[in-house]
C-alpha positions in Angstrom: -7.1 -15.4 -5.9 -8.0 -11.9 -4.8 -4.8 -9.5 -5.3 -5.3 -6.2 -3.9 -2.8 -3.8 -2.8 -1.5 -0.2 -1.9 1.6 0.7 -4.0 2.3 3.6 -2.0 1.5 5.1 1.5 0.8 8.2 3.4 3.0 8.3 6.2 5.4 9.8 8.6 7.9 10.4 5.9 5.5 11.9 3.6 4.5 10.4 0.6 6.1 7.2 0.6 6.1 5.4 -2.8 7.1 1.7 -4.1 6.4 1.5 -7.5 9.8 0.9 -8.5 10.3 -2.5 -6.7 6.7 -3.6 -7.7 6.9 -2.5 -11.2 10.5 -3.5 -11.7 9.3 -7.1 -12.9 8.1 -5.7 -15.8 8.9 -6.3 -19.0 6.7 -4.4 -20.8 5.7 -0.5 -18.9 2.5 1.9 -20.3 2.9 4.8 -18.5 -0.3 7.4 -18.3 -0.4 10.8 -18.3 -3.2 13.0 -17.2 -4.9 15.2 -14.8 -8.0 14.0 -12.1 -10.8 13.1 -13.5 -9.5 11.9 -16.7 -10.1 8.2 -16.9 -6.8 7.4 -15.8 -8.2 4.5 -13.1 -11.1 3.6 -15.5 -8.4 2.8 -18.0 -6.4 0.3 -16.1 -9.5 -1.2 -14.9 -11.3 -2.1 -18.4 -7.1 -3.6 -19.7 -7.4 -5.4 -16.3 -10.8 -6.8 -17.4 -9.7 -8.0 -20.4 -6.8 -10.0 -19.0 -8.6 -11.7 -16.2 -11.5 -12.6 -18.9 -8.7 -14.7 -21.2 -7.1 -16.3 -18.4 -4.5 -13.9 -17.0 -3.1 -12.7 -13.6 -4.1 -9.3 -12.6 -2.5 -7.2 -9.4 -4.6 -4.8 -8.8 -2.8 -1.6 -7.2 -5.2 0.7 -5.4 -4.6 4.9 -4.8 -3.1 5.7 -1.0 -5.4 8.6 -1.1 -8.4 7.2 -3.0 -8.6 3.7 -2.2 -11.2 3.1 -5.1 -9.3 4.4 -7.4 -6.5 2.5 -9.3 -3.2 3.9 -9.6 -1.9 0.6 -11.3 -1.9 -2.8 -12.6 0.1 -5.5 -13.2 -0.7 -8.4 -15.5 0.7 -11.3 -15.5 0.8 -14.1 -18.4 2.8 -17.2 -18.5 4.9 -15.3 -21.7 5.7 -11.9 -19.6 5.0 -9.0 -17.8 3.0 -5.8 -18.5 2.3 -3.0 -15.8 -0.1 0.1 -16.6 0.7 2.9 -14.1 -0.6 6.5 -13.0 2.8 8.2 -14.1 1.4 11.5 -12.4 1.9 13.4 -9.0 2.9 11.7 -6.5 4.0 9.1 -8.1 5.6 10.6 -10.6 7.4 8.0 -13.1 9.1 8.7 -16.5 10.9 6.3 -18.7 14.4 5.4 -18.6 14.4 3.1 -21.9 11.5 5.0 -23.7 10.0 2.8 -26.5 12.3 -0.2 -25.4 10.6 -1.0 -22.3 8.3 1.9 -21.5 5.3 3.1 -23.5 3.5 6.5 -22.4 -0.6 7.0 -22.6 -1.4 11.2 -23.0 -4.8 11.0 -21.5 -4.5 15.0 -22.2 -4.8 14.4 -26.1 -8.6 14.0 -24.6 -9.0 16.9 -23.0 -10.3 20.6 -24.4 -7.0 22.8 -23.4 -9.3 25.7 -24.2 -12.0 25.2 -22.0 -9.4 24.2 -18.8 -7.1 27.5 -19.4 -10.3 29.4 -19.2 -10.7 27.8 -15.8 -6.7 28.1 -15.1 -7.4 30.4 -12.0 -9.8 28.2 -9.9 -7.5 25.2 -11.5 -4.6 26.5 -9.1 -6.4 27.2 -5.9 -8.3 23.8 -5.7 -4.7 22.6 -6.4 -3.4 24.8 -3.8 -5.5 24.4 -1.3 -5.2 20.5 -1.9 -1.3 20.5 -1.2 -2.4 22.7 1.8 -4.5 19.8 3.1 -1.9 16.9 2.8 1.1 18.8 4.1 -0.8 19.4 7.4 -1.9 15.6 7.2 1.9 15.1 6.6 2.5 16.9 9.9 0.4 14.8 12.0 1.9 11.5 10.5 5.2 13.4 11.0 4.2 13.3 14.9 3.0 10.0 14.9 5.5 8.7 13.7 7.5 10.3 16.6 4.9 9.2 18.9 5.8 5.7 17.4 9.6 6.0 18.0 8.7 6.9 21.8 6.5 4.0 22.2 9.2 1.7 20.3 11.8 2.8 22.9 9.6 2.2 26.4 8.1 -1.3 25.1 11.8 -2.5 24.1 12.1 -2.1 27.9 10.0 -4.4 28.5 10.1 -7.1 26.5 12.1 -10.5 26.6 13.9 -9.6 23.3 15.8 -13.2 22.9 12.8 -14.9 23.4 10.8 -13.1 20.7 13.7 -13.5 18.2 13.3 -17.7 19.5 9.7 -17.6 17.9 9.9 -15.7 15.2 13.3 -17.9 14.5 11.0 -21.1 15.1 8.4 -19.5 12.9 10.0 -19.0 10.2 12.1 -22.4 10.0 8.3 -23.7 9.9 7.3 -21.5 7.2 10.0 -22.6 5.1 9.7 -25.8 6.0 13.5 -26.1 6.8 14.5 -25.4 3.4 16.7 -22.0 2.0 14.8 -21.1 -1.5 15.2 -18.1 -3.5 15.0 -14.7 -1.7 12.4 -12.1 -3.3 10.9 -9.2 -1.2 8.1 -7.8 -3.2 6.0 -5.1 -1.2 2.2 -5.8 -1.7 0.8 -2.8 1.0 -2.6 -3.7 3.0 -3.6 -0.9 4.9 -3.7 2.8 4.0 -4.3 6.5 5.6 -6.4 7.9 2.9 -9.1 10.6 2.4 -12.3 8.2 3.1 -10.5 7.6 6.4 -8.5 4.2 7.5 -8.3 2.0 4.4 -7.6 -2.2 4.6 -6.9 -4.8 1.8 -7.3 -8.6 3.2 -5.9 -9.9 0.4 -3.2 -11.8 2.5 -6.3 -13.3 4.8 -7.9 -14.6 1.7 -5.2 -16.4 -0.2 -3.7 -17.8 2.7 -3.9 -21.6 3.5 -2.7 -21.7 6.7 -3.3 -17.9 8.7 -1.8 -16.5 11.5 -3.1 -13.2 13.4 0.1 -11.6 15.6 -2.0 -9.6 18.4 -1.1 -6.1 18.5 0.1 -4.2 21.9 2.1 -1.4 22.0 3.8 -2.5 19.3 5.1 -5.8 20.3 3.0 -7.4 17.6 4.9 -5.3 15.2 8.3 -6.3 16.5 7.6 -10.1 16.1 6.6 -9.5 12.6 9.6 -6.9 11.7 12.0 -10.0 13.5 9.8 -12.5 11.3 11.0 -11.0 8.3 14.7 -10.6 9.0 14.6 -14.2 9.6 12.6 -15.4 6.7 15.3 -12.9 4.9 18.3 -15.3 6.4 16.9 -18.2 4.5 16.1 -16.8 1.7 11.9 -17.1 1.4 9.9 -15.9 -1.3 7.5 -13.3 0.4 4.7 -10.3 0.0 6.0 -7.8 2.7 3.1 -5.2 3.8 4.5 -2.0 5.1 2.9 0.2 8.0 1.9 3.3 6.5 2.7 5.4 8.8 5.5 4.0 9.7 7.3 2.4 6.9 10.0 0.7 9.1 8.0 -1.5 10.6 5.6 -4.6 9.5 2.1 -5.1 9.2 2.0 -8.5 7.4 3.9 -10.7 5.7 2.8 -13.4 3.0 4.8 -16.7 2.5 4.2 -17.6 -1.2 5.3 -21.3 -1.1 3.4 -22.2 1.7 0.7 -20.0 1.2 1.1 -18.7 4.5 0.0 -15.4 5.8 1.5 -13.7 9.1 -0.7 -10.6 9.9 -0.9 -8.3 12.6 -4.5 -8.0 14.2 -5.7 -5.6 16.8 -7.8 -7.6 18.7 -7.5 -11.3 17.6 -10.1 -13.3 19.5 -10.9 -16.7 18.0 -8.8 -18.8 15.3 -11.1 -20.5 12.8 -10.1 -24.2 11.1 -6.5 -23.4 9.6 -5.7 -20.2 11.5 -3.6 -19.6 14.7 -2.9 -16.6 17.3 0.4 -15.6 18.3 -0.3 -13.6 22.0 2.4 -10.8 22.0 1.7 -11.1 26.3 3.8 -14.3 26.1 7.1 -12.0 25.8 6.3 -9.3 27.9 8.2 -9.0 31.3 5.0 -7.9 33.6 7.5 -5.9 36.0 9.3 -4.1 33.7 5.7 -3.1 31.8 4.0 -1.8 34.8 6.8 0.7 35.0 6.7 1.7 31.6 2.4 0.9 31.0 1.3 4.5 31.7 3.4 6.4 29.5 3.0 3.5 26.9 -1.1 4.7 27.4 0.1 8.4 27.0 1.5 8.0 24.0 -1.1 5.9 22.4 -3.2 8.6 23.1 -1.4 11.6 21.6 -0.8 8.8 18.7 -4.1 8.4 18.4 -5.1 12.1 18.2 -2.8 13.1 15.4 -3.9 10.5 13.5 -7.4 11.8 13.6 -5.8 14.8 12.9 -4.5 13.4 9.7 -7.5 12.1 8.5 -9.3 15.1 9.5 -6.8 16.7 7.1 -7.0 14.3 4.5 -10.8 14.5 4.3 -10.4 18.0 3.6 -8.5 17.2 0.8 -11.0 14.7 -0.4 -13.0 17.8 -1.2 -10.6 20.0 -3.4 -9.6 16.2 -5.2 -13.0 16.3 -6.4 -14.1 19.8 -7.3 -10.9 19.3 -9.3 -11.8 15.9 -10.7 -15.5 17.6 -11.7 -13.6 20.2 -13.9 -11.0 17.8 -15.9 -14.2 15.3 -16.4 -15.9 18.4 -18.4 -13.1 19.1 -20.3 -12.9 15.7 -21.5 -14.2 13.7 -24.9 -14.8 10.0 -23.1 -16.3 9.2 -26.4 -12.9 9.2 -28.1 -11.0 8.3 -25.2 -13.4 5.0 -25.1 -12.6 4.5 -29.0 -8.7 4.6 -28.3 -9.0 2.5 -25.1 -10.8 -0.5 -27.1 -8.2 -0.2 -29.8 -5.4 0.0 -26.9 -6.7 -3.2 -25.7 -7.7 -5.1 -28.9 -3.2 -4.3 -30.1 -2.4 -5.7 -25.9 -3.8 -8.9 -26.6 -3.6 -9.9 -30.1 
């Protein structure tokens, strides 16, 4: 089975982190320290290599910002737990039961402190003019998400509310196959706003058994799914629950784990292969009350639509600094003995 997630998002909040509900299940936590460039993903990814190669579970947990780089990993045995995370900025994480339950990885004992205080000065306008770059990204998600709230507000207008809560009701009584189980919400993200532009996981379309694509139109798709959940919620169903990234209130997939069953949205759903069904957001849509509303609805979209280009326009700026930065930390570093402690790290993980 493919698992491959976000952990966090960029959104209309800012950065918008959950790596305390994923992580929670932990019962062993290696948290890493270090700068960009360090060998922090690289890390994760040769432990994660070794799990999978003597038979374990590996969730993979991609950046927000760099979506091929790892920012952590959770593996999963039949005895317990472990999770390896980026403790850094953002997603800043210290331990609450240090040595008990959390371990912590200085990736800096690898690094000349010398050589990078010589380069201190063009250290702090890279990182400068980074943050300068996501807070203006921040303020175009900021407006999309307002954007969002406007659009929310004219589709509810037009839309035969009772009989969307019916199906979702009816869908989720099917996905449980009638029965209440044991409720557990564990956010797995799918799609990102990062610096290499839109970003998407499928991981929910490839484990799924049975599939179902929710159309998407002015948000109605979303609705269904956010109504989906509460109701999968009443009756207590074990789930993966992907957040929008720009707007973390809302849906974009949901992923029924004794079924197998994945409910994702899809902009343009077209055909249903063997095993895979469409739900038509049109079927709850009062037409009378949507022509009123339609041409605002396409105003919006489009102002939506232009500060999120705006966004990523930002975020590729970033992109730029991220790496000049990631280029100076890489020199300062002695891989050879960071590749001596990693194979030592993993030899005592698995023993």
């Amino acid at each position: 089975m493919q698992h491959k997630y976000f952990a966090a998002s960029n959104s209309a909040d800012g950065f918008k982190s959950y790596f305390n509900e994923i992580f929670a299940v932990a019962d062993l936590l290696y948290i890493i320290k270090g700068g960009p460039g360090t060998g922090k993903s690289s890390f994760m990814k040769k432990c994660a290599d070794m799990a999978e190669t003597i038979g374990n579970t590996v969730e993979y947990y991609y950046c927000s910002s760099d979506p091929e780089s790892i920012d952590g990993v959770l593996i999963i045995s039949e005895k317990k737990k472990i999770g390896i995370v980026d403790g850094t900025a953002p997603h800043v994480w210290e331990p609450l039961l240090a040595g008990a339950t959390e371990e912590i990885i200085n990736l800096g004992s690898f690094w000349d402190g010398k050589l990078l205080r010589k380069q201190k000065n063009e250290i702090e306008s890279l990182t400068r003019k980074k943050s300068a770059s996501f807070k203006r990204a921040y303020k175009y998600l900021r407006s999309c998400g307002n954007l969002r709230a406007v659009t929310d507000a004219l589709i509810e207008q037009a839309i035969d509310i009772p009989k969307l809560r019916a199906a979702a009701k009816r869908l989720a009584v099917l996905l449980s196959d009638g029965q209440k189980g044991d409720l557990s919400c564990s956010p797995a993200i799918q799609n990102g706003i990062s610096m290499n532009g839109r970003a998407k996981f499928d991981s929910f379309e490839q484990n799924a058994d049975k599939l179902y694509f929710v159309g998407e139109l002015y948000g109605v798709g979303g609705l269904f799914l956010d109504c989906l959940y509460e109701e999968l919620v009443k009756i207590s169903v074990s789930m993966r629950v992907s957040y929008d990234p720009v707007t973390p209130k809302h849906i974009d997939g949901i992923f029924v784990e004794d079924s197998a069953t994945a409910v994702v949205l899809s902009k343009e759903p077209e055909s249903a292969d063997d095993g895979e069904k469409l739900i038509n957001p049109k079927r709850f849509i009062i037409l009378e009350r949507f022509r009123e509303v339609r041409g605002e609805l396409r105003y919006a979209k489009k102002l939506y639509d232009g500060c999120l280009d705006g966004a990523l326009h930002a975020l590729s700026g970033a992109k730029v600094y991220h790496f000049l930065l990631e280029d100076i930390y890489k020199n300062a570093m002695d891989f050879v003995a960071l590749d001596e402690y990693t194979e030592d790290f993993i030899y005592d993980l698995f023993k």
